[in-house]
C-alpha positions as CSV (number, residue, x, y, z in Angstrom):
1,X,-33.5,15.1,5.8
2,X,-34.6,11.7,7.3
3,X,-31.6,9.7,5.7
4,X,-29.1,12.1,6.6
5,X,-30.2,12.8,10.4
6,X,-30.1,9.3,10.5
7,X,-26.7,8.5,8.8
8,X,-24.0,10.9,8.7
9,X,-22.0,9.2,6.8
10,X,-24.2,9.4,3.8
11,X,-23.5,11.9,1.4
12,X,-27.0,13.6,0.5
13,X,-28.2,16.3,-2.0
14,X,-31.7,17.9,-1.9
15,X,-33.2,17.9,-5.0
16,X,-36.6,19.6,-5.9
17,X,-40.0,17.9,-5.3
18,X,-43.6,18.1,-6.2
19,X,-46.4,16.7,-4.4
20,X,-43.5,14.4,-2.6
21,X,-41.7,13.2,-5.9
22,X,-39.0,14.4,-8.4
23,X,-40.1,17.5,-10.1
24,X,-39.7,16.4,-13.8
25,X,-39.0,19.8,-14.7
26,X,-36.1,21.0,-12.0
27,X,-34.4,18.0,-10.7
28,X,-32.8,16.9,-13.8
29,X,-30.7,20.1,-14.1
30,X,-30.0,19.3,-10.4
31,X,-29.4,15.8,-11.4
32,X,-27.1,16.4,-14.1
33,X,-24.1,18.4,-12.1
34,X,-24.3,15.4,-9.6
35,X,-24.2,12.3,-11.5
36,X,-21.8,13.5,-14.5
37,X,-18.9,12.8,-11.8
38,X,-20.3,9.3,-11.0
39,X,-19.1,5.8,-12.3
40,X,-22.7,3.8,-11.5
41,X,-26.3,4.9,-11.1
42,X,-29.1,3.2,-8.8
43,X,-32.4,4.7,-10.0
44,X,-35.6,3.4,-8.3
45,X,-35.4,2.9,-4.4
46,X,-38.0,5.8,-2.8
47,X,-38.5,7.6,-5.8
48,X,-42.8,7.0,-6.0
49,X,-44.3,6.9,-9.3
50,X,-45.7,9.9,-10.9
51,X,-45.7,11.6,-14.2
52,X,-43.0,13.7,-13.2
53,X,-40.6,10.2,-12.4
54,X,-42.1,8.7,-15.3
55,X,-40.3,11.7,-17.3
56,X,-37.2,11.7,-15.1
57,X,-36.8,8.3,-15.6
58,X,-36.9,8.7,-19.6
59,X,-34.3,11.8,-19.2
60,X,-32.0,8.8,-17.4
61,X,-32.0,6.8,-20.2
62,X,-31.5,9.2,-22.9
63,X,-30.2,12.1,-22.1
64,X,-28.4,12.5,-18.8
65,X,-25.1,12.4,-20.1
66,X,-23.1,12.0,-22.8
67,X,-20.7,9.5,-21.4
68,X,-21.8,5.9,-21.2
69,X,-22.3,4.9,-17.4
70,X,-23.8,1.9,-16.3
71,X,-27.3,2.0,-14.6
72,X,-29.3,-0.4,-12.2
73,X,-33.2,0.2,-12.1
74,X,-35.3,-1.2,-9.2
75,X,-38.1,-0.6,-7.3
76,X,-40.2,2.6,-8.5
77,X,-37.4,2.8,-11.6
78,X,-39.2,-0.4,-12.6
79,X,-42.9,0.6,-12.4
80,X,-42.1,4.0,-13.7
81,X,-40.2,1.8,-16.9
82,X,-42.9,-0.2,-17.2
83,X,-45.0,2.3,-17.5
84,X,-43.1,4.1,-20.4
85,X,-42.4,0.9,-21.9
86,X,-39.6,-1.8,-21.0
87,X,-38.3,-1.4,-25.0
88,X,-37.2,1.9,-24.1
89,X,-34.2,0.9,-22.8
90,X,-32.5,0.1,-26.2
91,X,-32.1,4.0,-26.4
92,X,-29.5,4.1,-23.4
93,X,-26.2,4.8,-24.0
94,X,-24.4,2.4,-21.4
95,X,-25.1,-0.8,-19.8
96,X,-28.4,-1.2,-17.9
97,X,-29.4,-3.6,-15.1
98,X,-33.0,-4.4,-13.7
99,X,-33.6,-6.3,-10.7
100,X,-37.6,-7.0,-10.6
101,X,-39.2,-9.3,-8.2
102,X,-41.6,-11.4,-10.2
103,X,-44.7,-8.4,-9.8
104,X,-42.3,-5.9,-11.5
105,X,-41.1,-8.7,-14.0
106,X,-45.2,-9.4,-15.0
107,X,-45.4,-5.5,-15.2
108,X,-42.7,-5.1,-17.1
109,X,-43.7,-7.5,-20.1
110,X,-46.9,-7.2,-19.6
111,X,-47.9,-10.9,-18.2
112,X,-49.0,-12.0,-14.5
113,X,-46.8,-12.8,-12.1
114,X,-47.7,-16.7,-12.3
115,X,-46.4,-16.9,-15.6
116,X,-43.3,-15.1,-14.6
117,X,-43.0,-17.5,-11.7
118,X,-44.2,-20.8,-14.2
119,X,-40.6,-20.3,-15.8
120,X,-38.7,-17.9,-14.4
121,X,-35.7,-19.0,-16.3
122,X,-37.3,-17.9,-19.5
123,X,-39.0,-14.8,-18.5
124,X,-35.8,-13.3,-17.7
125,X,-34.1,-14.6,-20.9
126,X,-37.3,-12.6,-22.3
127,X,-36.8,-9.4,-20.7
128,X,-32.8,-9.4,-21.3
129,X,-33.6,-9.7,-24.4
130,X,-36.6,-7.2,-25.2
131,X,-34.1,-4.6,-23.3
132,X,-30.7,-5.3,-24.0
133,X,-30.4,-5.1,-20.2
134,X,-28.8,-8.0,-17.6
135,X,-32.0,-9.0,-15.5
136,X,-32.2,-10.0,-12.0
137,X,-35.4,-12.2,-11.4
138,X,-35.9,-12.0,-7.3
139,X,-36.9,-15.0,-4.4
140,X,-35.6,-18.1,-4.0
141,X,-32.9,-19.2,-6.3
142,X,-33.0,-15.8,-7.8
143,X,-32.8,-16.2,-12.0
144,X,-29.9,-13.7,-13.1
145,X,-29.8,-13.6,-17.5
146,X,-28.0,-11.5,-19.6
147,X,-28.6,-10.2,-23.3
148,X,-26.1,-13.1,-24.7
149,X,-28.4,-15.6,-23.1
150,X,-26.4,-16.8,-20.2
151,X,-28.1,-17.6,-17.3
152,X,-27.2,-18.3,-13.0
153,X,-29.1,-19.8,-10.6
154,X,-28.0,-18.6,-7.1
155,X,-27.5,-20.8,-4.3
156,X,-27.5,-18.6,-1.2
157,X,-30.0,-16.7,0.9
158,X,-32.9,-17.9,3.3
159,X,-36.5,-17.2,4.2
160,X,-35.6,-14.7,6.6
161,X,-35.0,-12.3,3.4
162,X,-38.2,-11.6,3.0
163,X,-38.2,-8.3,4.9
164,X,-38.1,-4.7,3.9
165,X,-35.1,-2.9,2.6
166,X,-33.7,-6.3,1.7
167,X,-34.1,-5.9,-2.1
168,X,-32.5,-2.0,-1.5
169,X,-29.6,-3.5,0.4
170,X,-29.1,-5.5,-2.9
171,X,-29.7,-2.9,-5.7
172,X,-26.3,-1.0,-2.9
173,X,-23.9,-3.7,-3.5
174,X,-24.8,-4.5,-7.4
175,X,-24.3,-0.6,-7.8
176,X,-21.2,-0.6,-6.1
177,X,-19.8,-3.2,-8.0
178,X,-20.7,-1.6,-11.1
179,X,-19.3,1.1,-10.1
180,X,-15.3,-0.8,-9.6
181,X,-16.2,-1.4,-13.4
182,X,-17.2,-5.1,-13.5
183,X,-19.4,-6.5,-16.1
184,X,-23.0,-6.3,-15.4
185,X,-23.6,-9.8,-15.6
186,X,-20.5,-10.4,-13.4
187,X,-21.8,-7.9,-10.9
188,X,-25.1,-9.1,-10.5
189,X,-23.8,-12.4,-10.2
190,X,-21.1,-12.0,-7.5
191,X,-24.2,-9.2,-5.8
192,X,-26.7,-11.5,-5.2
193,X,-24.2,-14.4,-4.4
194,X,-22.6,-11.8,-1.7
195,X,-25.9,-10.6,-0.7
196,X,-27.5,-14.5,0.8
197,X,-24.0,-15.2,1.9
198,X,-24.2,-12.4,4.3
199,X,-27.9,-13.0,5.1
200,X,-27.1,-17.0,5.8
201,X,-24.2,-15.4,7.9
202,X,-26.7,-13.4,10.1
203,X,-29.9,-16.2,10.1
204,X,-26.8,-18.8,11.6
205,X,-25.7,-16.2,14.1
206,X,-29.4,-14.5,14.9
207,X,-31.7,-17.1,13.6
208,X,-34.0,-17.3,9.6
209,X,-36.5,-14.8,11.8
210,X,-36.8,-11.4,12.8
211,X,-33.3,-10.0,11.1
212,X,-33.7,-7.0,8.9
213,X,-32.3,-5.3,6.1
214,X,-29.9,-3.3,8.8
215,X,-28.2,-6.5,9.8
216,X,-27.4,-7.6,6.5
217,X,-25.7,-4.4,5.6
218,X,-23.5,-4.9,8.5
219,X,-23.0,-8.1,7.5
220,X,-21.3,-7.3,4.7
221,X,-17.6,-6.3,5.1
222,X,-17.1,-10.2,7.1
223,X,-19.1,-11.6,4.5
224,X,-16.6,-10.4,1.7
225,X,-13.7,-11.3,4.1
226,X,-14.2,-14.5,4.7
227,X,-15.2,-15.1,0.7
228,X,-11.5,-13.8,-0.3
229,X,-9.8,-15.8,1.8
């Protein structure tokens, strides 16, 4: 009710809750009708962690549909994964992605965050490769790898990220991308790149403090402009 009082332009769909989170045992019937018409999933953003996500995030990767459909996991997505186990992704039947910030990353294979952020370059060869999935490793010069073992540095984005939403506003434009059919690697590549682009856009207008995740958003469609031209 919040997000659609707040924007009308997003399309919403109650599903059923427990205890304020997915009800493991109704919302995938729920879930199903929706997402069997849908070119890309985002799971993660707002979802909490319980047992009953833990099990609705399983049902993603393994049985929600027959048809292969690529998937991006952030957020709650990642803790509830990480709770189930990161390996469990080799069961899903299209192309995942999974965009930690270094806490989730430690979680995720089981290490501490320092070591994630010792070599970040090789802990997200690691987890490409323990899931099959293209990885996103967030903060500055964010690591992107992919299960061939390529790897990009990106060169865009300023302090002035670190506000909340900002990695949500992100997960939004590497879905939509995945969902025009790009590769996952290409997506996450050209989504982060887009996403500092627009954020250096807004610190040079507004200043590297006290912009939020809203400003980026809106950002966005000049951003991409001025990058096709």
């Amino acid at each position: 009710p919040i997000v659609a009082a707040g924007q009308a332009e997003l399309m919403t769909e109650p599903i059923a809750d427990r205890d304020g989170h997915f009800d493991g045992a109704h919302a995938p019937d729920a879930l199903k009708m929706i997402i069997d018409g849908m070119n890309a999933l985002i799971v993660g953003p707002g979802m909490g962690v319980s047992d009953d996500t833990k099990r609705l995030v399983e049902w993603l990767i393994s049985d929600a549909s027959e048809r292969e459909r690529p998937m991006l996991i952030d957020a709650d997505g990642l803790n509830a994964l990480a709770a189930i186990g990161c390996e469990a992704l080799r069961r899903a039947r299209g192309p995942v992605v999974l965009t930690p910030h270094p806490g989730e990353a430690a979680r995720l294979l089981g290490v501490t965050p320092a070591i994630i952020n010792d070599d970040r370059v090789s802990a997200a060869r690691n987890l490409a490769e323990r899931t099959g999935a293209s990885v996103l490793i967030k903060g500055a010069h964010s690591v992107i790898a992919s299960p061939d073992g390529d790897v990009y540095i990106n060169s865009t984005g300023n302090p002035g990220m670190a506000t909340p939403g900002i990695g949500d506003a992100l997960s939004g434009i590497v879905g939509a991308l995945l969902g025009q059919k790009m590769r996952p690697i290409d997506a996450l590549a050209l989504g982060v790149f887009l996403h500092g682009f627009a954020a250096d856009r807004v610190a040079a207008r507004m200043g590297r403090v006290g912009y939020i995740a809203g400003d980026v958003i809106d950002e966005l469609p000049a951003a991409l402009e001025a990058l096709t031209r």
